[in-house]
N, C-alpha and C positions, 0 to 999 in steps of 0.2 A: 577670686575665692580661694579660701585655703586648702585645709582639707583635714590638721587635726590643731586644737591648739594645749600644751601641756600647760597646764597652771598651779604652778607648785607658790600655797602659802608658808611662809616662814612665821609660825606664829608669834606675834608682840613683838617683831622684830620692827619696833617705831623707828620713825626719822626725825624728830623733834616735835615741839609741842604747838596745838591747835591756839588760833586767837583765843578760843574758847577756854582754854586749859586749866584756866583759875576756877571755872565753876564748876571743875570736878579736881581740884585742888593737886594737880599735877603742872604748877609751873615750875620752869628750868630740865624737866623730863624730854631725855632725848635717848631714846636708845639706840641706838647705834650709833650715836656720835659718842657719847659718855663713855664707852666701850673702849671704844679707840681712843680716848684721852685718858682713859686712867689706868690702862696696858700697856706698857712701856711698847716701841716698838710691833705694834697690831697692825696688821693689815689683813687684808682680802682679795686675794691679788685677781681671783679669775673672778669674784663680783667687779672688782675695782676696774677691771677691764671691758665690762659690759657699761660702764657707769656708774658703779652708783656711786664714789667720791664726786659727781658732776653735777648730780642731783642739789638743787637749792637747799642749802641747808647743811649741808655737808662737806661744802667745796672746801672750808677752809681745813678741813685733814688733812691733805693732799697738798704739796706742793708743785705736784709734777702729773697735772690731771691731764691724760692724754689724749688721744682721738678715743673716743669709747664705742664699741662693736653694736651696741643697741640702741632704740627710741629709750630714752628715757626722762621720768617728771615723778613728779611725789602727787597724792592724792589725799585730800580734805572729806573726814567723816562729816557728813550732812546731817546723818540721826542722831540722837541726844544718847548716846549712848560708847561705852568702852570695849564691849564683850565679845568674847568670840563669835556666839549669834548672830550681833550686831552687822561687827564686821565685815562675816562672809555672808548673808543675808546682801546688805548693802553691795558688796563688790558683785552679787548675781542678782542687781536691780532692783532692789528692794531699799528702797530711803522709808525708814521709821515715822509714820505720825508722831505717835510719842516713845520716848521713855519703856521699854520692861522695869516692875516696878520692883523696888530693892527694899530693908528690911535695915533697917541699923540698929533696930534694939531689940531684932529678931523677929519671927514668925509670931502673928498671932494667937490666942491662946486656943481659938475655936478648929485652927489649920491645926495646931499638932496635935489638938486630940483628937479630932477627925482621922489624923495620920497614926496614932495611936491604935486609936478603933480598929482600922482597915486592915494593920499589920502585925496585930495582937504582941505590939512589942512595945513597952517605952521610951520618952526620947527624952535624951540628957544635954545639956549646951545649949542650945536654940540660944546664938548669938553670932556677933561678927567675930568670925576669929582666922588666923593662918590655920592653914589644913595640918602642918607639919608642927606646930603648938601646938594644938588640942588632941591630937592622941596621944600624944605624951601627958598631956595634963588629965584629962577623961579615958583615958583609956583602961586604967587600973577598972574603973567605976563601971566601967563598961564589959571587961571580961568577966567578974566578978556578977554584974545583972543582965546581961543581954540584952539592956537597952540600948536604941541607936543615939549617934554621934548626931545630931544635927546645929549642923553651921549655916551661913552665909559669909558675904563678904560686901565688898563696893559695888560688884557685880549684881546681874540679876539671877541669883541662884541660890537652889535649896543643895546642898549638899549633904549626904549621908553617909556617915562613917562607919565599917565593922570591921573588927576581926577575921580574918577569912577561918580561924577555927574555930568562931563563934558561933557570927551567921555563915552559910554556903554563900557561895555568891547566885546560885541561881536564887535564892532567898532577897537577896539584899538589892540583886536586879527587879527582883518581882519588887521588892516595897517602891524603887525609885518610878518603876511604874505605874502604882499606885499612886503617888507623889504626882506622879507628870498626869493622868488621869484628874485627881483634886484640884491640881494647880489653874487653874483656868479662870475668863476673866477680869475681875481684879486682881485675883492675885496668880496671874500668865506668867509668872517668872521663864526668862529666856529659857533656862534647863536646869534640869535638875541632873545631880552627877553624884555617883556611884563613887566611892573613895574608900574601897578593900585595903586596907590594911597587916601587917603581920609582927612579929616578933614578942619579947617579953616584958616585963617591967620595963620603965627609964630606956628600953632600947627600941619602940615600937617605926617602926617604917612602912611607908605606902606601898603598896607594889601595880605592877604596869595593868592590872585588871581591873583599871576606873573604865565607867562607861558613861557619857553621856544622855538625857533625852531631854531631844528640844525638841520646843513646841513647831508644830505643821508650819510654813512658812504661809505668811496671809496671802501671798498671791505667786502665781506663776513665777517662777524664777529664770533662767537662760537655761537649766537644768532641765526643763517642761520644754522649754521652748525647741532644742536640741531633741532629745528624746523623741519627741513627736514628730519630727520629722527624717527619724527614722537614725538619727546618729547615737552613737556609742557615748554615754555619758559612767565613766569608769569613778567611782569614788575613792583613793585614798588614806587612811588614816580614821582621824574622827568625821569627815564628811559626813557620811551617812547619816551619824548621827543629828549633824547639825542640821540638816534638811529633812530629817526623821522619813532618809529614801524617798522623800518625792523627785520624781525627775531623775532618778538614778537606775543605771542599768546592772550595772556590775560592781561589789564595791569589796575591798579588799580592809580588815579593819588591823590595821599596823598596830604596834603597842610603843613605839620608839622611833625616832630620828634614823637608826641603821635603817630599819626592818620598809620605814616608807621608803627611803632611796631607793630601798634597793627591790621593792614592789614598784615604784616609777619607772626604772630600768627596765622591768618585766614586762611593765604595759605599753613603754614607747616600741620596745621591741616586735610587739605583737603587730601594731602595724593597723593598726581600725582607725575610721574616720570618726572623729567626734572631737573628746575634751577627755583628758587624764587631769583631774583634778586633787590635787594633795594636799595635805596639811602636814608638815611637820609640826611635833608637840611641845618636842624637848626642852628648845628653846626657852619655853614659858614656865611649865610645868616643872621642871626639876632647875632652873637657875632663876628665871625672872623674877615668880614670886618668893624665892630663895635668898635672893638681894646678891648672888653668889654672882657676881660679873667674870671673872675669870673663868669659870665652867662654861657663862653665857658664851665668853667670846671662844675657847676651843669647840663650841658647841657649831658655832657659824664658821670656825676655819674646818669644821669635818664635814661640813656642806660644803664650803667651797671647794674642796678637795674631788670630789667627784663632781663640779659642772664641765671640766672638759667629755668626762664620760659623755653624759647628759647630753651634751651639743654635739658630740660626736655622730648620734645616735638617729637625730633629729633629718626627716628629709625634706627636700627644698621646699613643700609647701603646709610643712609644722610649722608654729609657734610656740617658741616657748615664751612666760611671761610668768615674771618673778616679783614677790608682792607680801602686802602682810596683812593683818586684821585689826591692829592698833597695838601698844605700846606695852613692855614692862620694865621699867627701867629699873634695872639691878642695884643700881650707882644712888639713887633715891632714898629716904627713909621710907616710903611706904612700901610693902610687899603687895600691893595690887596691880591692875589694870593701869596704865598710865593713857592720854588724851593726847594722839600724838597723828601726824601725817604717818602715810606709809610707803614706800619705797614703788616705784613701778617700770620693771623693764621688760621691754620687749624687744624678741631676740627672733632671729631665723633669716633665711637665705630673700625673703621676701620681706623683708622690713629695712628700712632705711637706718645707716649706723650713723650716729657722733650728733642725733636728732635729739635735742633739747621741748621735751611737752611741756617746761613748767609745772604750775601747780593746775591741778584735775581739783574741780570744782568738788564733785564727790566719788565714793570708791565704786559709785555705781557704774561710771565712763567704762572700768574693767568689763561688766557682765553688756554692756550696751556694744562695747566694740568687739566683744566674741563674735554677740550673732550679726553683728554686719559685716563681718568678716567671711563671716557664713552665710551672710545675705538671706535673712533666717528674719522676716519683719515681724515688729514684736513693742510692746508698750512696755518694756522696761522703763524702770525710772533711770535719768542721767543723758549722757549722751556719747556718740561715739567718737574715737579719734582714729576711725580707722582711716581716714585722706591725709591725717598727719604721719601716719608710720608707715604705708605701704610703698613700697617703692615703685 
């Protein structure tokens, strides 16, 4: 038995594309391979060391792939799905029946006026657009009426746009919750997200005060299962969000890649038995859907840079285990979600190094081999691979 395990997500930080990938029109999407191929000279030297150039699908970056310090395998989404929801949902034992339902030629007409009504403001856009194009494009339109920005994307989400010296944000918080209140089921969209904005004319910019609300998770997660039996289940970044605090004890809400390392640091520090669970955002958020691959890859060498910290920190019966929720390949024409495997290693004084998992059936293996590590019995969906890591 262990006694904590840190599980830091690297958002859309993909390892190549699913069998499935054409039927979410993401073939040839590999991020983190891509990354590395079109960066002259990229590496990742303390991931690379843990394994992940070892990983299937990646090996041929490397020509000099060494003994590597962790169990490491890639891991297959099982749910019909790309989205962060999805994702982390699934990696904490949760495989999708279906689909969260998505919007390609926008919302309903009966949803936005309903959302109209409720937040006595109206909505302009209600289409698929980049969140970084349409305040530039609607934004004039928007200062000018105080009507909201509403978009979607490939994803399953409503997103809302303002001004922050338009609407306030606790304004524009309140409407997404009205948003996530109406949303429900047919149209459950995974989450609805909050996308504050500021500046002038032709210069308009997002700023770090986006919030998430996703919907309740359908069933128990590893997060309940923890929790309940009396362990410290710390959230993170957008965590909380995504599991709209079920199963969560403590949660710390980061706005940026520094701010969570360096909230991770604080909490391995602390020294509780449970699960320090992170999401880094950066990654996604200001380079994936950016198509900005150079920003992606210093974005993952300024992760790298502190996993000696990290390990440092960690005692002999932590785990650490490093991972992602699905793909955004910068290097692609599309600015969305890409259909990708996700990287998975696990690390600590109790896990076996230079241990090849393969491919993980689904990302649920993750939230199934926490609590049997924890030996925490539990109907997660997936299964565990903790007799293949533990030493």
């Amino acid at each position: 038995m262990i006694n904590r395990v840190i599980l830091i997500v690297l958002d859309s930080v993909g390892i190549g594309e699913l069998p499935d990938a054409h039927l979410f029109n993401d073939e040839g999407s590999n991020t983190v391979g891509n990354i590395y191929k079109s960066i002259k000279g990229f590496n990742l030297p303390k991931l690379e060391q843990l394994g992940l150039l070892n990983i299937e699908g990646l090996r041929d970056l490397s020509t000099n792939n060494g003994k590597a310090l962790a169990s490491f395998g890639r891991a297959a989404e099982k749910s019909m799905g790309k989205d962060t929801t999805t994702g982390h949902w699934e990696m904490s034992g949760i495989i999708l029946p279906q689909a969260f339902p998505t919007y390609s030629n926008g919302f309903p007409k009966e949803v936005v006026e309903e959302f109209e009504k409720r937040t006595g403001r109206k909505v302009i856009g209600n289409c698929v657009a980049s969140g970084t194009e349409i305040i530039q494009r609607l934004g004039d339109e928007h200062v000018n009426t105080g009507a909201f920005i509403v978009y979607t994307s490939a994803d399953s989400v409503f997103q809302i746009a303002a001004h922050e010296e338009v609407v306030p944000l606790d304004e524009l918080y309140k409407a997404c919750q009205i948003a996530r209140d109406m949303l429900q089921g047919e149209h459950a969209v995974g989450r609805v997200i909050a996308r504050p904005f500021i500046g002038t004319s032709g210069e308009y910019k997002r700023t770090e005060n986006r919030r998430d609300f996703s919907l309740e998770p359908i069933k128990n997660t590893m997060l309940d299962y923890l929790s309940e039996k009396g362990f410290m289940t710390y959230a993170i970044g957008k965590i909380e969000d995504i599991f709209a605090n079920k199963g969560i004890n403590k949660a710390e809400h980061t706005k940026n890649n520094q701010e969570g390392i360096e909230a991770t640091i604080e909490a391995i520090k602390e020294n509780t038995s449970g699960i320090v669970f992170t999401n880094l955002v950066d990654f996604d958020m200001l380079y994936g859907h950016r198509n900005d691959a150079v920003g992606y890859g210093n974005a993952l060498k300024h992760f790298d840079s502190y996993l000696d910290e990290i390990k440092s920190l960690l005692k002999d019966d932590d785990v650490l285990i490093i991972t992602a929720d699905h793909g955004c390949d910068p290097t692609t024409p599309s600015t969305d979600h890409s259909r990708e495997y996700i990287p998975v290693l696990f690390y600590g004084s109790k896990i076996k190094e230079n241990n090849d998992l393969g491919t993980l059936d689904t990302y649920a293996c993750i939230g199934k081999t926490i609590l049997d590590m924890f030996d925490i019995e539990n109907d997660l969906d997936g299964y565990s691979v903790k007799d293949k890591i533990l030493r």
